[in-house]
PATORGU-82708 format. One record per residue (C-alpha): x, y, z. Coordinates in steps of 0.02 Angstrom, whole numbers, plus 32768, in hexadecimal, padded with zeros to 4 digits. Last residue first. Example, Ala and Ser with C-alpha at 12.3 -4.5 7.8 and 13.67 -1.06 7.14 Angstrom:
# PATORGU-82708
82AC7FCB8165
82677F1F8186
# end
This chain:
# PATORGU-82708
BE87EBA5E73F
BE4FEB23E6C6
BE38EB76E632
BD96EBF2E5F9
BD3DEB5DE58A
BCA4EB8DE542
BC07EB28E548
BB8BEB36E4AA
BAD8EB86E49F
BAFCEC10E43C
BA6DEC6CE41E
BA54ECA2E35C
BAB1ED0EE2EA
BAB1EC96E264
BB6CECAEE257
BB8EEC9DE315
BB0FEC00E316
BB8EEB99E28C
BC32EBDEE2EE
BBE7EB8EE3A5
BBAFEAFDE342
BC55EAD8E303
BC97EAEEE3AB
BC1EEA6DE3F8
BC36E9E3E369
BCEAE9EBE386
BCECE9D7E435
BC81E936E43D
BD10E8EFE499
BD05E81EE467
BDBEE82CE412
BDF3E889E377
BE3EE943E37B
BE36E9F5E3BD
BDF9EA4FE335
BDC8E9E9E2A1
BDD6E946E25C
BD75E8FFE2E4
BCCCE94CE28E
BC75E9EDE28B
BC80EA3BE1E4
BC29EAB5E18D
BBDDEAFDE101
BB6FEB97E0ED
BBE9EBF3E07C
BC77EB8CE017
BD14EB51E04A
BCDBEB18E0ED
BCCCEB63E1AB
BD05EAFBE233
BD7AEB83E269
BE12EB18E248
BE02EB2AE181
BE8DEBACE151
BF0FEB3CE17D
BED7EA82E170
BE7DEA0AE1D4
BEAEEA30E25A
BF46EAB6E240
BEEBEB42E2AD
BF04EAD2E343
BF49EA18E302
BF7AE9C4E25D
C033E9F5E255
C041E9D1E2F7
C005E928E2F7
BF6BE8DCE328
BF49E871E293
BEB1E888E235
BDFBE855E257
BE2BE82BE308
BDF7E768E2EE
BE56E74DE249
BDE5E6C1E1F5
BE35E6CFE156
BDCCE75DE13F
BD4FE757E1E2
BC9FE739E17F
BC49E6D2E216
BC1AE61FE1AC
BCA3E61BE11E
BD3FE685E175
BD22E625E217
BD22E57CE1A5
BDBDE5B8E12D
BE1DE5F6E1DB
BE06E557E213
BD87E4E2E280
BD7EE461E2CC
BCECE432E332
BCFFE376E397
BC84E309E3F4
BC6BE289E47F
BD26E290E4AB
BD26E257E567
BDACE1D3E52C
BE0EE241E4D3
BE37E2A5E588
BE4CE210E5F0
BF00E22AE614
BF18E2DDE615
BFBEE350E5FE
BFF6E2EEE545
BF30E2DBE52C
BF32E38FE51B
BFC3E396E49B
BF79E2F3E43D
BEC6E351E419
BF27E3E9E3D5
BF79E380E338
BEC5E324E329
BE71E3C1E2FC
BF06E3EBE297
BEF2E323E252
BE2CE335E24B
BE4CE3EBE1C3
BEB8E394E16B
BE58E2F6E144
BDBAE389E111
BE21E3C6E0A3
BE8DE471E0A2
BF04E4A8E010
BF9DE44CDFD2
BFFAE4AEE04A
BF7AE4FAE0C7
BF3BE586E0B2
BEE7E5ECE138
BF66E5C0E1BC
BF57E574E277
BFD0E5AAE2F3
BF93E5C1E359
BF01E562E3AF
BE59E596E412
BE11E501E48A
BD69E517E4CB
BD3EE479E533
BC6CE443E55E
BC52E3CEE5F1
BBDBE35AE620
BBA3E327E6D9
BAF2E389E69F
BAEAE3ABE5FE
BB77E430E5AF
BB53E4F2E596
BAD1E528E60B
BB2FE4D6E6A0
BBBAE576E6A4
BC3AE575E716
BC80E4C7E6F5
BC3AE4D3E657
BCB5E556E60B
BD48E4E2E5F5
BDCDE543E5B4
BE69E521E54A
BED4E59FE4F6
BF4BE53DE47A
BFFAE54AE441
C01EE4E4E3B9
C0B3E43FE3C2
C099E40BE315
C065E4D1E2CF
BFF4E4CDE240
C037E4C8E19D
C05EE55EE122
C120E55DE13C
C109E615E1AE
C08DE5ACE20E
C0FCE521E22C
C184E5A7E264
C0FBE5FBE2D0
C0F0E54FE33F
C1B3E54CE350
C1ABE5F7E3A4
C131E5C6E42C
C195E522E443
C23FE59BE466
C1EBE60DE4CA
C1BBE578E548
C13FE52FE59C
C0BBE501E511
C01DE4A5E577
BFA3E521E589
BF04E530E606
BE8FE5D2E60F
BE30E5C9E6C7
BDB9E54BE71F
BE3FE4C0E70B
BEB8E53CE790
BE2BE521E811
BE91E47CE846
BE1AE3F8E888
BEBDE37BE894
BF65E3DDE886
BF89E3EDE7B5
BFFDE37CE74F
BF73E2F4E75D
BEFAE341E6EE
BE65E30DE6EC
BDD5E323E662
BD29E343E6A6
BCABE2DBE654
BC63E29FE5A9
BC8CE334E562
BC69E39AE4AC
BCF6E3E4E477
BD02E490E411
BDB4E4A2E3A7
BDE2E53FE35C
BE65E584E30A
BED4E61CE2C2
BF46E65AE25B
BEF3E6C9E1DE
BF37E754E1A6
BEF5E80CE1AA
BF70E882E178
BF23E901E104
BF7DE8F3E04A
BED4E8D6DFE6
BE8EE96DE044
BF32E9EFE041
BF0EE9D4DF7D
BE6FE9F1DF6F
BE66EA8CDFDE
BEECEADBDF7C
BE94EAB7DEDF
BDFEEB25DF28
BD59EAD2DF38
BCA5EACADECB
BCEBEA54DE3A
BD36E9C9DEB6
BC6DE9C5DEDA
BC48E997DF91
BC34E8F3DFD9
BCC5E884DFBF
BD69E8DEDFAD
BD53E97CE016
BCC6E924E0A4
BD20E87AE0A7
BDCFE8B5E0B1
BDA9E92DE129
BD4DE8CCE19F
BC97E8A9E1A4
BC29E916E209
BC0AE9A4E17F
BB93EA27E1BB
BB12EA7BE12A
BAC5EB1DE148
BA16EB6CE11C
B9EEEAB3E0E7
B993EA6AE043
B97FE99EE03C
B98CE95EDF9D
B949E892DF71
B9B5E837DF10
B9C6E7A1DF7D
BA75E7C5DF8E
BA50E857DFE9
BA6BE916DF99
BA86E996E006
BA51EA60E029
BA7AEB00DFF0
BB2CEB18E00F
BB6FEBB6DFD5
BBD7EBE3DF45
BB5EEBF5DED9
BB03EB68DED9
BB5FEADDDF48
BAFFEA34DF69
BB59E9C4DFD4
BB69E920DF98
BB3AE84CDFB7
BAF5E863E053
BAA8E7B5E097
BA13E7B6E0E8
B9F1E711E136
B9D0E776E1D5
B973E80DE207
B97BE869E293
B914E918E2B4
B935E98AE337
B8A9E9CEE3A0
B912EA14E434
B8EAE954E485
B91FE8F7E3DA
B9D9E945E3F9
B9CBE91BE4B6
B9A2E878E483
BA29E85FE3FE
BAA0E8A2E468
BA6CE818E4FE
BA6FE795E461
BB10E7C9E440
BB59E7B7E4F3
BAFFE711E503
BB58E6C0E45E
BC09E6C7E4D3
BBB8E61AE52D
BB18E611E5A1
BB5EE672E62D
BBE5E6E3E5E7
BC9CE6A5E61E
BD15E70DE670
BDBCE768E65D
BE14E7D4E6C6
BEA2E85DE691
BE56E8E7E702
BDE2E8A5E775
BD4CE91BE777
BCB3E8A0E76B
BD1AE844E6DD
BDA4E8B0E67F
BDE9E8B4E5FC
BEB5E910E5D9
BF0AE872E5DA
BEEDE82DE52F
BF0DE8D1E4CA
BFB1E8C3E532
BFE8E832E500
BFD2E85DE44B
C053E8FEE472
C0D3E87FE49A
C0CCE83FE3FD
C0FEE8D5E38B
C193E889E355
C1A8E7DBE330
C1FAE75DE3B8
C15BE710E406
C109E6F8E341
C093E748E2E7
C002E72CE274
BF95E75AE30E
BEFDE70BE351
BF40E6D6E40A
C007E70EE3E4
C011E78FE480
BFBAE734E4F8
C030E6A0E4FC
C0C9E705E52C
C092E711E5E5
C091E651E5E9
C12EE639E578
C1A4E6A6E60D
C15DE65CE69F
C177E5A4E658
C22FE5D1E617
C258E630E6C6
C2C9E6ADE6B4
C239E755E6BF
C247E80EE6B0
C2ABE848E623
C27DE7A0E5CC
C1CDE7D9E5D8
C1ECE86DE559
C257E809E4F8
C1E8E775E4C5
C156E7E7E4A3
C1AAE832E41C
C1C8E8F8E434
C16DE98AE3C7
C0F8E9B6E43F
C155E99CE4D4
C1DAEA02E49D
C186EA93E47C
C13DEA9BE531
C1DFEA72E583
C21CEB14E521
C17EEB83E573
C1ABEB1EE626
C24EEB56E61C
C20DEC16E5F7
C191EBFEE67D
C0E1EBE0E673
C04AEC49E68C
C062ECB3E5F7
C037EC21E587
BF83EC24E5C4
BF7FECEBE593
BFCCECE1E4FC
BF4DEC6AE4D1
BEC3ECC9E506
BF0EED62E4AB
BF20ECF3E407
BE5FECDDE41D
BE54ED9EE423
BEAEEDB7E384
BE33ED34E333
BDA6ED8BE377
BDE2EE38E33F
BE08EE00E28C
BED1EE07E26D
BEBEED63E21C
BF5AED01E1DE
BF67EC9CE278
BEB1EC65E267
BE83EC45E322
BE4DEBADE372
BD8EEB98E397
BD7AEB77E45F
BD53EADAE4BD
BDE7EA79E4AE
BE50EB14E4D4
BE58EB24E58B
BE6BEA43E59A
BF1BEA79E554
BF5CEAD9E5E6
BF0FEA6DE665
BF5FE9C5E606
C00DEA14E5F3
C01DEA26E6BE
BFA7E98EE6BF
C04AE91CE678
C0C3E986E6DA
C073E95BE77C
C065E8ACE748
C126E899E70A
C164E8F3E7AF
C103E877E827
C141E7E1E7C3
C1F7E80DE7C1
C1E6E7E3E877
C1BCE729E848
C22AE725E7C9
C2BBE733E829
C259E6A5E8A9
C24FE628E806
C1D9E59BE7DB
C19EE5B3E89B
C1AEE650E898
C134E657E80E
C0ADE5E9E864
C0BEE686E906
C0ABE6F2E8B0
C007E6A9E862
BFBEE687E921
BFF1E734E95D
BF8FE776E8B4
BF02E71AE8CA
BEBDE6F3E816
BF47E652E802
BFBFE669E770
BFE6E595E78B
C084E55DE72E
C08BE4A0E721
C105E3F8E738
C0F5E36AE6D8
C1ABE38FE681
C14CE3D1E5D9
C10AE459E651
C04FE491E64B
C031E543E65D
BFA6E57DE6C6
BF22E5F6E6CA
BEB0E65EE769
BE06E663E79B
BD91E694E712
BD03E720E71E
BC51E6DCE724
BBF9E762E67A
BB44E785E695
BADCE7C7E5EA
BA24E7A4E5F2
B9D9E84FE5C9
B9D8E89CE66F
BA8EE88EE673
BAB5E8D5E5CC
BA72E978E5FB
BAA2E9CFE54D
BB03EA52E5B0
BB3FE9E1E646
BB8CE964E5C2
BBCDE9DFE55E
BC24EA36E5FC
BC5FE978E631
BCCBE959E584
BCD8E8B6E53A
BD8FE884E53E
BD72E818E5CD
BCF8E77BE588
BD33E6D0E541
BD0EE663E4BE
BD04E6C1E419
BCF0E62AE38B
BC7EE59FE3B3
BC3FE5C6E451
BBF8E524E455
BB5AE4FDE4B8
BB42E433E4CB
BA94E3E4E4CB
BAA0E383E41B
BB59E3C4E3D2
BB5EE46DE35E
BAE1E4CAE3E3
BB21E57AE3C7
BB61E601E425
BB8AE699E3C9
BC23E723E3D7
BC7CE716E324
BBD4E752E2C5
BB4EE770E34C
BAAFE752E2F4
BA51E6AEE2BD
BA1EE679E1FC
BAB7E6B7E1BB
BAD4E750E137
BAA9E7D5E1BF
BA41E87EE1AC
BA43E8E0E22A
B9A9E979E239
B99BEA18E262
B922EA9FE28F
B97EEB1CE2E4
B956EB5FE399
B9F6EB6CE406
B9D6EAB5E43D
B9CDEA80E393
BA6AEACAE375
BABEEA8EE40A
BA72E9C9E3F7
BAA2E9DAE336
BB60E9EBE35E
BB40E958E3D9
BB02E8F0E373
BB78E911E2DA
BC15E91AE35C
BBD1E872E395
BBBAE80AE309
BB23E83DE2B8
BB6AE869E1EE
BB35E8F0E178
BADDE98FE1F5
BA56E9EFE1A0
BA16EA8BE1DF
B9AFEB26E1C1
B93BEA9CE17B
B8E4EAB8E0D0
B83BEA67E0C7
B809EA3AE005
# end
């Protein structure tokens, strides 16, 4: 039987590109992937006759440009059109437009408020003060704080060293932001109610949290730190839906001689001896590896695919009690034609960007108490985009395609989730939009809804969390997923893990997979083939 010195469980995109580095560096390896098509959470798929959804990621920032240069994405198919701008639809008819130009955007806020206006300039160069300093460490292993190994101890200089750069204030303004809500950080800059829910938004997408709960206003910054063609805090669309950037991994995978194989469920890790020998797929067949690389989260890989029998007790228990709640949803439309919306100044570019419709703190908050209750939220705030106006691939011609991701959305329902549920949320977000646009139900041609159950059942995301564990700060640096475990190395020899549940977090980054294989080619002794980051000095 061929032994690999590789096997990767799962081909979302830390999997792929985790397996693209070691590949790259010389292993033999090969992904192995339950469905019948790779890219986990980041896929495009044909769900509607001649329409590309990106049925669960939708958007491209997080994704980080040194991976992209390193496994030279470009030349395998991936291009990413960044988007121009947002807006915030008022109840009142009126509208919020974050336009890409910065005199043009300062200009929008002023008009909603001129106080807020020149609080604007202070909030963005704080925002990408905290964003440089954090974008340092997303490529780097964090250090076990109870290590006083040489490369830890080092690693701790680094940070040192980034902290030493600010001032004392800016030190406590630090702390603060990390443990604040959301809410109250932009409250200290901002009056307006439409200024102040459209900044909040990004801190709730895919977390069980709400605009007032602690911790928040770190989310928004996890959001803000991408960047498209080197604009910091930019977002974009990849050309052919979010399934392109996993099919460019894939091919640069297949390209260092990588093998991919789907319909090949893992069912467990085989451990002899304390070390990791190999796995077992549902199918029954065994597949022996040097190492093995986890790329579900840690719920899935402590509690689902490895032997209670081969971990510590500790490690059991901080696994059943990881955060990572589901909240969540999805709705992929299929267009007859471009919706209008009559708020907005005719041929407005603001429809080519993110669109929401909750103007207020107040609404925000409301649509976590629903969730709190175990119902979706009545009034939900939604992220709508409508990639086909940059991107023909996805939609026929004259056609559209809409990507609309809701919170709050739970994983249990009261009474449990049918299928008469699951049309009335779908039907719940449907009425907001058609609140701002007159002939939006009548371009319906098709509707997607999905859950938390139906991400959970097709992509593997427990309770279809999309960061594979909420980003708070108990959960993040040398905490993610748990102390002791942040170096992407398991509780027994030869095993690792690579997915969003580690080091630095959930989102379309590919981060995680990179610094896991950094650690996995260290121990082998072989090349590394992995980008670094230094900081952004």
């Amino acid at each position: 039987m061929k032994k690999y010195d590789a096997v990767v469980i799962g081909a979302g995109h830390n999997g792929l590109t985790n397996a693209a580095f070691l590949a790259k560096a010389g292993l033999d390896v090969v992904v192995l992937e339950k469905n019948d098509y790779v890219g986990g959470a980041t896929v495009s798929r044909e769900l509607h006759q001649g329409w590309q959804y990106s049925n669960c990621s939708y958007v491209c920032s997080l994704f980080r440009p040194e991976i992209y240069q390193a496994l030279d994405l470009g030349r395998h198919g991936l291009e990413v059109v960044p988007l121009q701008g947002s807006a915030t639809f008022k109840q009142d008819g009126d509208y919020f437009g974050s336009y890409h130009q910065p005199a043009v955007r300062r200009r929008e806020i002023a008009r909603h408020s001129k106080r807020d206006a020149d609080a604007s300039i202070r909030f963005d160069a704080d925002l990408m003060k905290w964003c440089r300093l954090i974008r340092g460490f997303l490529l780097r292993t964090p250090p076990d704080p109870a290590s006083f190994k040489p490369r830890d101890v080092m690693e701790f200089a680094y940070l040192l060293k980034r902290f030493y750069t600010l001032s004392e204030s800016q030190i406590y303004e630090f702390i603060r932001f990390f443990t604040m809500s959301i809410a109250e950080y932009v409250e200290e800059y901002f009056e307006s109610d439409v200024i102040l829910a459209h900044f909040s938004g990004g801190s709730i997408i895919g977390t069980g949290l709400g605009v007032y709960s602690p911790g928040t206003a770190y989310v928004l910054l996890h959001h803000a730190m991408g960047d498209i063609d080197g604009n910091v805090g930019s977002w974009g669309f990849a050309r052919g839906g979010m399934g392109s950037l996993t099919k460019a991994i894939a091919s640069s995978f297949q390209s260092h001689g990588g093998e991919l194989r789907t319909n090949s469920e893992v069912e467990q890790i085989i451990v002899k001896g304390r070390k990791a020998t190999g796995v077992v797929l549902a199918s029954g067949e065994e597949i022996d590896a040097q190492v093995v690389i986890s790329n579900l989260d840690a719920k899935r890989t402590f509690l689902g695919v490895m032997d209670p029998n081969d971990l510590p007790a500790d490690l059991l228990h901080r696994a059943e009690n990881f955060k990572i709640r589901g909240s969540s949803g999805k709705l992929n439309i299929a267009l007859d034609g471009m919706p209008e919306f009559p708020a907005l100044p005719e041929g407005s570019s603001l429809t080519l960007g993110h669109m929401h419709f909750t103007d207020t703190l107040e609404r925000l908050e409301r649509a976590y108490d629903d969730w709190k209750d175990d119902r979706w939220s009545a009034d939900p705030y939604v992220d709508t985009v409508i990639p086909s106006q940059y991107d023909p691939t996805v939609a026929p011609a004259g056609k559209h395609m809409m990507s609309v991701f809701v919170q709050y959305c739970p994983f249990e329902v009261e009474g449990g989730w049918t299928d008469a549920k699951r049309d009335a949320f779908g039907a719940t977000v449907i009425d907001q939009i058609a609140e701002h646009s007159p002939n939006f139900k009548q371009l319906i041609l098709h509707v997607e809804v999905r859950t938390p159950l139906e991400i959970e059942a097709e992509v593997g995301l427990t309770e279809g969390n999309i960061f594979q564990g909420e980003l708070t700060l108990d959960q993040l640096m040398f905490n993610r997923p748990f102390p002791g475990y942040a170096q992407y190395r398991g509780p027994v020899k030869n095993m690792y893990m690579c997915s969003s549940s580690t080091h630095p977090g959930g989102g379309v980054m590919g981060a995680p997979g990179t610094n896991a294989a950094r650690e996995i080619l260290r121990d082998l002794g072989r090349r590394d083939s992995t980008p670094r980051d230094f900081g952004d000095d």
